[in-house]
C-alpha distance (Angstrom), angle and dihedral (degrees) to the residues before:
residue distance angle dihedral
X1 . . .
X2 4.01 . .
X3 3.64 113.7 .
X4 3.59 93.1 -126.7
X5 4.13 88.8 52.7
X6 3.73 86.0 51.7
X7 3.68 92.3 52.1
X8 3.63 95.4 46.3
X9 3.77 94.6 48.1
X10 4.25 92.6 44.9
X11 3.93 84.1 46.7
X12 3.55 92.4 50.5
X13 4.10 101.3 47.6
X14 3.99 86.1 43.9
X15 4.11 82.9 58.3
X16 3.40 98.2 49.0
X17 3.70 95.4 43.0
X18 3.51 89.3 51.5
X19 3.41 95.3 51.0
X20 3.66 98.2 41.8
X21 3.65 85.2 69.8
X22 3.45 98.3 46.2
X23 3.83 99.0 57.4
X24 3.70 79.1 46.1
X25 3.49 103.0 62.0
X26 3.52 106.7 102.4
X27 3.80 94.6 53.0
X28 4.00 94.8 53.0
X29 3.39 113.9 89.3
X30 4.09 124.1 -121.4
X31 3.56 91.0 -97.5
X32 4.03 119.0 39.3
X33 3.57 122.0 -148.9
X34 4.34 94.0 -119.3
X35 4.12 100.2 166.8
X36 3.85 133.5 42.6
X37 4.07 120.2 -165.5
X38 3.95 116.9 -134.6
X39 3.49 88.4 -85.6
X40 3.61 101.8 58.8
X41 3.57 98.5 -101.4
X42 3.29 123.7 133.6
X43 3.80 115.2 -118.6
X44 3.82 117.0 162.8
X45 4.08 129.1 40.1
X46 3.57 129.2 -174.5
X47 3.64 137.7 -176.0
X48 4.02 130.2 -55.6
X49 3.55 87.6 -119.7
X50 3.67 100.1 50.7
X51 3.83 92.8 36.5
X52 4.04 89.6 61.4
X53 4.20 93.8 40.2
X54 3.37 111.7 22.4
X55 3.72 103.2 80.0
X56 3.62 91.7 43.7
X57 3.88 91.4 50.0
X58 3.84 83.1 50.9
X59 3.55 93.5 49.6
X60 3.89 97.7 43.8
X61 4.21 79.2 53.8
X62 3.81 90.7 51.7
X63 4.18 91.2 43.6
X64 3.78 88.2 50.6
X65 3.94 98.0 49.9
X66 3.87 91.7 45.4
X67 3.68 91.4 56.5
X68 3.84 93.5 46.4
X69 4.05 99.1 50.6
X70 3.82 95.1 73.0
X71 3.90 85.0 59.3
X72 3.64 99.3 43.4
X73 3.10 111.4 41.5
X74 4.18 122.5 90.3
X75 3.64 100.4 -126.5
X76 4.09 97.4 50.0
X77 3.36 93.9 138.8
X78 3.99 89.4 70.1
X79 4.09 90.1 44.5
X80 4.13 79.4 63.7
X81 3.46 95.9 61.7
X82 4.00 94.4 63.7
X83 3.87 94.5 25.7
X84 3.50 89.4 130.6
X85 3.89 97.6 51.1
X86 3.74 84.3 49.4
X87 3.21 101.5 51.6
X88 4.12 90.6 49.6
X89 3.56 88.8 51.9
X90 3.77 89.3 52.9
X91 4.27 97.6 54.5
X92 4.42 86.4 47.0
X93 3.92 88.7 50.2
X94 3.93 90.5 53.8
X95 3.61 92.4 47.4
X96 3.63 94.3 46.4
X97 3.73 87.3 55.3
X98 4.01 92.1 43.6
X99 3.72 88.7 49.5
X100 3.90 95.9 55.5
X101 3.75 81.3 50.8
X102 3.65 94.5 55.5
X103 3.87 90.2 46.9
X104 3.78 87.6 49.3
X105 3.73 95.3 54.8
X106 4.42 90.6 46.0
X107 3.28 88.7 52.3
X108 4.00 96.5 48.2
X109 3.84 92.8 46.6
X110 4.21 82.0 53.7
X111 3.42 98.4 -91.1
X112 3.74 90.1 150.1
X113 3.66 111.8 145.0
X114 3.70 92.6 96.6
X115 3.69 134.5 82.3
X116 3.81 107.1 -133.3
X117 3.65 103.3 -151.1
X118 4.48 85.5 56.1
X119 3.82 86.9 49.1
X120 3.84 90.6 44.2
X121 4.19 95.0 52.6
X122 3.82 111.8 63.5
X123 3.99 80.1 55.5
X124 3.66 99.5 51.6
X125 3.73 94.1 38.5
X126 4.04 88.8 59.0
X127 3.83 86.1 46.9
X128 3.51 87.7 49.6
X129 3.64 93.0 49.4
X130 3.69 101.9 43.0
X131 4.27 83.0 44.0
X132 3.92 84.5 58.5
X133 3.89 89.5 49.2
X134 3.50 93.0 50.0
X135 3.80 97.9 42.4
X136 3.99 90.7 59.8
X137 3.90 88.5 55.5
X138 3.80 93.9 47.9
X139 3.47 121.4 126.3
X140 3.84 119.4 -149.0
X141 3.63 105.3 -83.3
X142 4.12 124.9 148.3
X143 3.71 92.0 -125.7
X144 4.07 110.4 46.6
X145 3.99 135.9 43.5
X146 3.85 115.9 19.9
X147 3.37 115.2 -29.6
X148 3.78 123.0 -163.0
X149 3.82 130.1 147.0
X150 3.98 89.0 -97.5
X151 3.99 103.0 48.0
X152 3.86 86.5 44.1
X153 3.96 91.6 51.7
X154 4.01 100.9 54.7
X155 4.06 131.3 24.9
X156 4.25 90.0 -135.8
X157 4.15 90.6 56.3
X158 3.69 88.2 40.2
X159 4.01 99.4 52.6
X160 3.70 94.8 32.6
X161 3.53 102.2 52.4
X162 3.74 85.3 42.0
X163 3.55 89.1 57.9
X164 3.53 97.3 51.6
X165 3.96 88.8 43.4
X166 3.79 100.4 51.9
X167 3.30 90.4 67.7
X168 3.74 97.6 37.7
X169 3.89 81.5 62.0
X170 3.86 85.5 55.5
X171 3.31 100.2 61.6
X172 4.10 95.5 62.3
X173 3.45 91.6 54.8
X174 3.36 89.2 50.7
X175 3.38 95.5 57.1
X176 4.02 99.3 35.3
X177 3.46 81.7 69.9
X178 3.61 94.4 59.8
X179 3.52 95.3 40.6
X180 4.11 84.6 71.0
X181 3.92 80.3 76.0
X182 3.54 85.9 60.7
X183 3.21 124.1 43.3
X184 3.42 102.8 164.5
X185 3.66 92.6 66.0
X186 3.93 89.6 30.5
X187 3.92 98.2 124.7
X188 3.67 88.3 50.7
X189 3.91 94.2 62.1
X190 3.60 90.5 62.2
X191 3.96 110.9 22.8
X192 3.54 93.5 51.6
X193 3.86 99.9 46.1
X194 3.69 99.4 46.5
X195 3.68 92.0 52.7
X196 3.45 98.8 47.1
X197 4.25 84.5 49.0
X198 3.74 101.6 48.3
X199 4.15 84.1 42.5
X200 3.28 88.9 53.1
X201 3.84 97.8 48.3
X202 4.07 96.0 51.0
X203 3.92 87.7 54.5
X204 3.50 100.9 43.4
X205 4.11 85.5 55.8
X206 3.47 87.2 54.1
X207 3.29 100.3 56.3
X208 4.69 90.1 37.7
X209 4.03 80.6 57.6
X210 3.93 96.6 49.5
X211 3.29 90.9 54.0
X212 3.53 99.5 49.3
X213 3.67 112.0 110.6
X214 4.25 106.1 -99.5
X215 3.59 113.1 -140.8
């Protein structure tokens, strides 16, 4: 995906989320529900005002930065190489963020026959899979992929532990979208998995730089 089609779709999503909540504003209630516990329950509210524009704020923030790393960053030759990938990644983030937003406002205008975290996992496990597919085309870079003082000091430690980490980062997708079968157990599918992956990916550099030949 082009950068300027990324733009254009991120700009677009932000819009409509925005002005979803504007149109909405006289069904929300003074205080919006904004967090949920691991149960479900609701446990933190904030202000009409910041319910309807905060996560687009946040989101325009996050759209902004993404753009800006491929010009910043010291190695942006290598950010070049999986542009594309990048770029993709960029447009699912923003309407990952715009979805929560939408579930936000259905649950505020009572809405409530859903549990959040079910309708929050088949998006994050196809964020999580596409992340894993763009972590195994990653080119060292100090900004994107998994950065540790050993894949950022040698191109072999880099793409090998990126290979073996893409599709670590499948396999909590995978299963976030099975944990929407399960919602009991629903912050386990993800929590657990990821951890264990990016764990996993820090040590196994480690041990790719150790046995590096030293000069």
């Amino acid at each position: 995906m082009s950068t300027k089609t990324t733009l254009t779709i991120s700009v677009i999503l932000i819009l409509a989320g925005t002005l979803a909540g504007i149109l909405l504003w006289n069904q929300l209630p003074d205080q919006v529900a904004s967090h949920w516990n691991e149960y479900d329950q609701v446990n933190g509210y904030m202000s009409k005002f910041w319910g309807v524009f905060l996560m687009p704020a946040i989101t325009t923030g996050l759209l902004l930065l993404f753009l800006v790393i491929p010009s910043i960053d010291p190695l942006k030759a290598n950010i070049q190489q999986f542009r594309d990938t990048f770029n993709t990644f960029i447009a699912l983030i923003i309407a990952f963020m715009v979805y929560i937003h939408g579930l936000t406002l259905a649950w505020n205008m009572g809405y409530t026959g859903f549990r959040m975290s079910s309708a929050m996992l088949p998006a994050m496990g196809l964020l999580f899979i596409f992340m894993g597919m763009m972590i195994s085309k990653a080119k060292r870079n100090f900004f994107i992929g998994i950065r540790t003082p050993w894949t950022l000091s040698s191109d072999r430690v880099w793409d090998e532990t990126h290979r073996v980490g893409g599709k670590l980062f499948i396999g909590p997708g995978v299963l976030a979208l099975l944990g929407a079968f399960f919602p009991d157990y629903a912050i386990w599918f993800i929590m657990v998995p990821v951890l264990g992956a990016a764990l996993f990916s820090v040590v196994y550099s480690y041990i790719l730089y150790q046995a590096e030949p030293k000069a």
